[in-house]
C-alpha positions as CSV (number, residue, x, y, z in Angstrom):
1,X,-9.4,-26.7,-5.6
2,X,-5.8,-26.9,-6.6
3,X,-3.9,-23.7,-8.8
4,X,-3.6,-24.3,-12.5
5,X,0.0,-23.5,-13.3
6,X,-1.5,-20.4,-15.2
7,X,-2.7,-19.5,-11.9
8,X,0.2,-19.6,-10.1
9,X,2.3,-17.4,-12.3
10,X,-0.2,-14.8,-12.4
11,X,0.0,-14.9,-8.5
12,X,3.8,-14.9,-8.4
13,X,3.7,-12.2,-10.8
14,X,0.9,-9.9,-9.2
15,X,3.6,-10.6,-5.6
16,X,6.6,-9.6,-7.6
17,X,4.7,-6.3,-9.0
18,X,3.6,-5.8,-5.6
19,X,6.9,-6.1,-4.1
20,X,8.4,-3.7,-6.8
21,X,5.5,-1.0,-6.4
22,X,6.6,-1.0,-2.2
23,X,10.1,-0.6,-3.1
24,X,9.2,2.6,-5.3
25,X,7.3,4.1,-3.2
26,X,10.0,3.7,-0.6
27,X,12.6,5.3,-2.6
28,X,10.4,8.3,-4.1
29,X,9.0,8.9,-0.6
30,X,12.5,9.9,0.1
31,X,13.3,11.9,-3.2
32,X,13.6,15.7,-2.7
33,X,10.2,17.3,-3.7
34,X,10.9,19.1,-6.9
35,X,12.9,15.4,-8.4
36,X,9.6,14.2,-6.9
37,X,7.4,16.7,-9.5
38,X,10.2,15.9,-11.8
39,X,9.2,12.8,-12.1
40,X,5.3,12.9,-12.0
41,X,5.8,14.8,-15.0
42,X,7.5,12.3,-17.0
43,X,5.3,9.3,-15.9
44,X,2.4,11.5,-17.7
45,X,4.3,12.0,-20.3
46,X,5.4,8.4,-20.8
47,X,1.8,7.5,-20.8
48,X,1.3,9.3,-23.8
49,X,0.0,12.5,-22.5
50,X,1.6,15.4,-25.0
51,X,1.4,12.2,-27.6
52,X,5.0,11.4,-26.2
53,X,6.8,14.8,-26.6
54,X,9.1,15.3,-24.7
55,X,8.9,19.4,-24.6
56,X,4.9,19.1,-23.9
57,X,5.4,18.9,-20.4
58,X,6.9,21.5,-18.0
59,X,8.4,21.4,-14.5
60,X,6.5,25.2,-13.1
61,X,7.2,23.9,-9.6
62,X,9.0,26.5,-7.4
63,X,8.4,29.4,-4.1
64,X,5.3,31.4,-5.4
65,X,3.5,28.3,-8.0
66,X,0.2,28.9,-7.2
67,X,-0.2,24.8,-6.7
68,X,0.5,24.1,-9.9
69,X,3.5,21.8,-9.9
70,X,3.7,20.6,-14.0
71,X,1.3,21.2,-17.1
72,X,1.5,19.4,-20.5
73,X,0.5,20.7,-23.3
74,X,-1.8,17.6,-25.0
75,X,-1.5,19.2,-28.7
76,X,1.3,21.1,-30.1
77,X,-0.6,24.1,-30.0
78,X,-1.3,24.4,-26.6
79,X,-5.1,24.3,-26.8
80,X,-5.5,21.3,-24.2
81,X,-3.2,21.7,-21.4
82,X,-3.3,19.3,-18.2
83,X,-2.1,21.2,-15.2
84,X,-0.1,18.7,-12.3
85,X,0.3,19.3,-8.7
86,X,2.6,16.9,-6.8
87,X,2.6,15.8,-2.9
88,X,5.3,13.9,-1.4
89,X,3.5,12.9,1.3
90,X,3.3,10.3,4.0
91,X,-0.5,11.7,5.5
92,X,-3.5,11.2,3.4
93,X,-4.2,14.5,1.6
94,X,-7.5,15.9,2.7
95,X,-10.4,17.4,0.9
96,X,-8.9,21.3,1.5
97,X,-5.8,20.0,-0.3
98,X,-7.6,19.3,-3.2
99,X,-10.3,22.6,-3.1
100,X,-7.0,24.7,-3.1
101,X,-5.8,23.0,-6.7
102,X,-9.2,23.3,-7.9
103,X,-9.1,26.6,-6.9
104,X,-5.5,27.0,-8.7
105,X,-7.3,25.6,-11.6
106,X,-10.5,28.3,-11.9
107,X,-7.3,31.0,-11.4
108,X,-6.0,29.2,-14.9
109,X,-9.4,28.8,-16.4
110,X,-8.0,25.7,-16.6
111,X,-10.8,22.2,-17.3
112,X,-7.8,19.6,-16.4
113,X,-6.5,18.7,-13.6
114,X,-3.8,15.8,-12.0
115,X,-3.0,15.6,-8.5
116,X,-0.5,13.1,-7.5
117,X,0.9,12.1,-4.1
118,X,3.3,9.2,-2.5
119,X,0.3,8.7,0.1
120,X,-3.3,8.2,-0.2
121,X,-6.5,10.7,-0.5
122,X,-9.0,11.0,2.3
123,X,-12.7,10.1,1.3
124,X,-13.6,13.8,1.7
125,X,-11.0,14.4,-1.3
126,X,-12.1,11.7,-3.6
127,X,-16.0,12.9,-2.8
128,X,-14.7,16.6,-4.1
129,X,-13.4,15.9,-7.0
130,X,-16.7,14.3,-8.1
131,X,-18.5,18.0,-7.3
132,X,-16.3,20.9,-9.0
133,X,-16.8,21.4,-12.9
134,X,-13.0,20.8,-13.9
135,X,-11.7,16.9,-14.2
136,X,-9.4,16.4,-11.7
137,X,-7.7,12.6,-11.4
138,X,-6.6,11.9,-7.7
139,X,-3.7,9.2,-8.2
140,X,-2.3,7.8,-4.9
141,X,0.9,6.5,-4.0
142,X,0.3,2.4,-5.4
143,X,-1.1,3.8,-8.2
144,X,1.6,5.9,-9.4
145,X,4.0,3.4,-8.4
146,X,1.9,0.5,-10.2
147,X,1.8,3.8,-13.6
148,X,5.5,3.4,-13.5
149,X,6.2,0.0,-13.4
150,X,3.3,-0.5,-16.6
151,X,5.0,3.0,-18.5
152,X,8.8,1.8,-17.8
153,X,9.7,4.3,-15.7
154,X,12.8,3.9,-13.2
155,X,12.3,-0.2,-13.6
156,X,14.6,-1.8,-15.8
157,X,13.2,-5.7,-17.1
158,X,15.8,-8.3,-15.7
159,X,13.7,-11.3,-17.5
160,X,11.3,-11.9,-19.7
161,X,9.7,-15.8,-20.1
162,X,7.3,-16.7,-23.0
163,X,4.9,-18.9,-21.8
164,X,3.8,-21.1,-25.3
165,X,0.4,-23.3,-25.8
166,X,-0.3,-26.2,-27.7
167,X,-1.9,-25.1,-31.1
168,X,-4.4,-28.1,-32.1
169,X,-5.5,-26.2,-35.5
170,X,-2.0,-26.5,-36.5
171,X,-2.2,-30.2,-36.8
172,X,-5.9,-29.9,-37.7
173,X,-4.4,-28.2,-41.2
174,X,-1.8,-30.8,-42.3
């Protein structure tokens, strides 16, 4: 069966995404790791976590963090507050990777959790997650790159095409 034209756009769009999440993941895997965190942090927050403001989000990331790269304050008050750790990784990160930020979390009697990396989580991490009592999000490297592309963040839009259909009800009412 032969591609409608709708059909082949989408395709050629889904390869273009593609190709434009492999080329940010190729230039973050490279960034040094506190730009990295840096930047995790505003892709949250340009998703609307802190409800777009800009001082709800913190870089903690340094010697001594206790795992916790980021947080973001979801209200101004501080009562909800997502805490962020960041791995610049090319290995998969492994289930003891993700028991130490839980256990980071419990030291900040903390319910939220967001642990990002440039590489992928091992099925032993994405079966803990589903076992402690916080809500922890595991997002992998083509899933943050895909989050920035959606959010706008380090792509810039070089074209835009509006794709029209004929409108019979507009005839239909003269």
């Amino acid at each position: 069966m032969s591609q409608t034209p709708d059909d082949a756009i989408e395709a050629l769009f889904e390869a273009l995404h593609a190709a434009l999440a492999d080329e940010i993941l190729a230039h973050i895997r490279e960034i040094d790791p506190t730009s990295f965190e840096k930047l995790v942090l505003k892709v949250l927050l340009e998703m609307g976590y802190g409800h777009f403001r800009p001082e709800a989000g913190q870089h903690t990331g340094k010697a001594g963090d206790q795992g916790i790269d980021g947080l973001i304050n979801e209200d101004e008050l501080g009562l909800n507050t997502v805490y962020i750790q960041a791995k610049r990784w090319a290995h998969p990160v492994g289930g003891s990777e993700v028991r130490n930020f839980a256990g980071s979390l419990a030291g900040k009697h903390a319910v939220k959790g967001v642990l990002i990396t440039t590489s992928t989580f091992s099925p032993e991490a994405r079966d803990y997650v589903r076992l402690v009592s916080q809500t922890i999000v595991l997002i992998d490297g083509e899933h943050l790159a895909r989050l920035m592309i959606k959010h706008n963040v380090a792509v810039t839009t070089v074209q835009t095409y509006i794709i029209k259909r004929f409108n019979s009800e507009y005839i239909d009412t003269l």
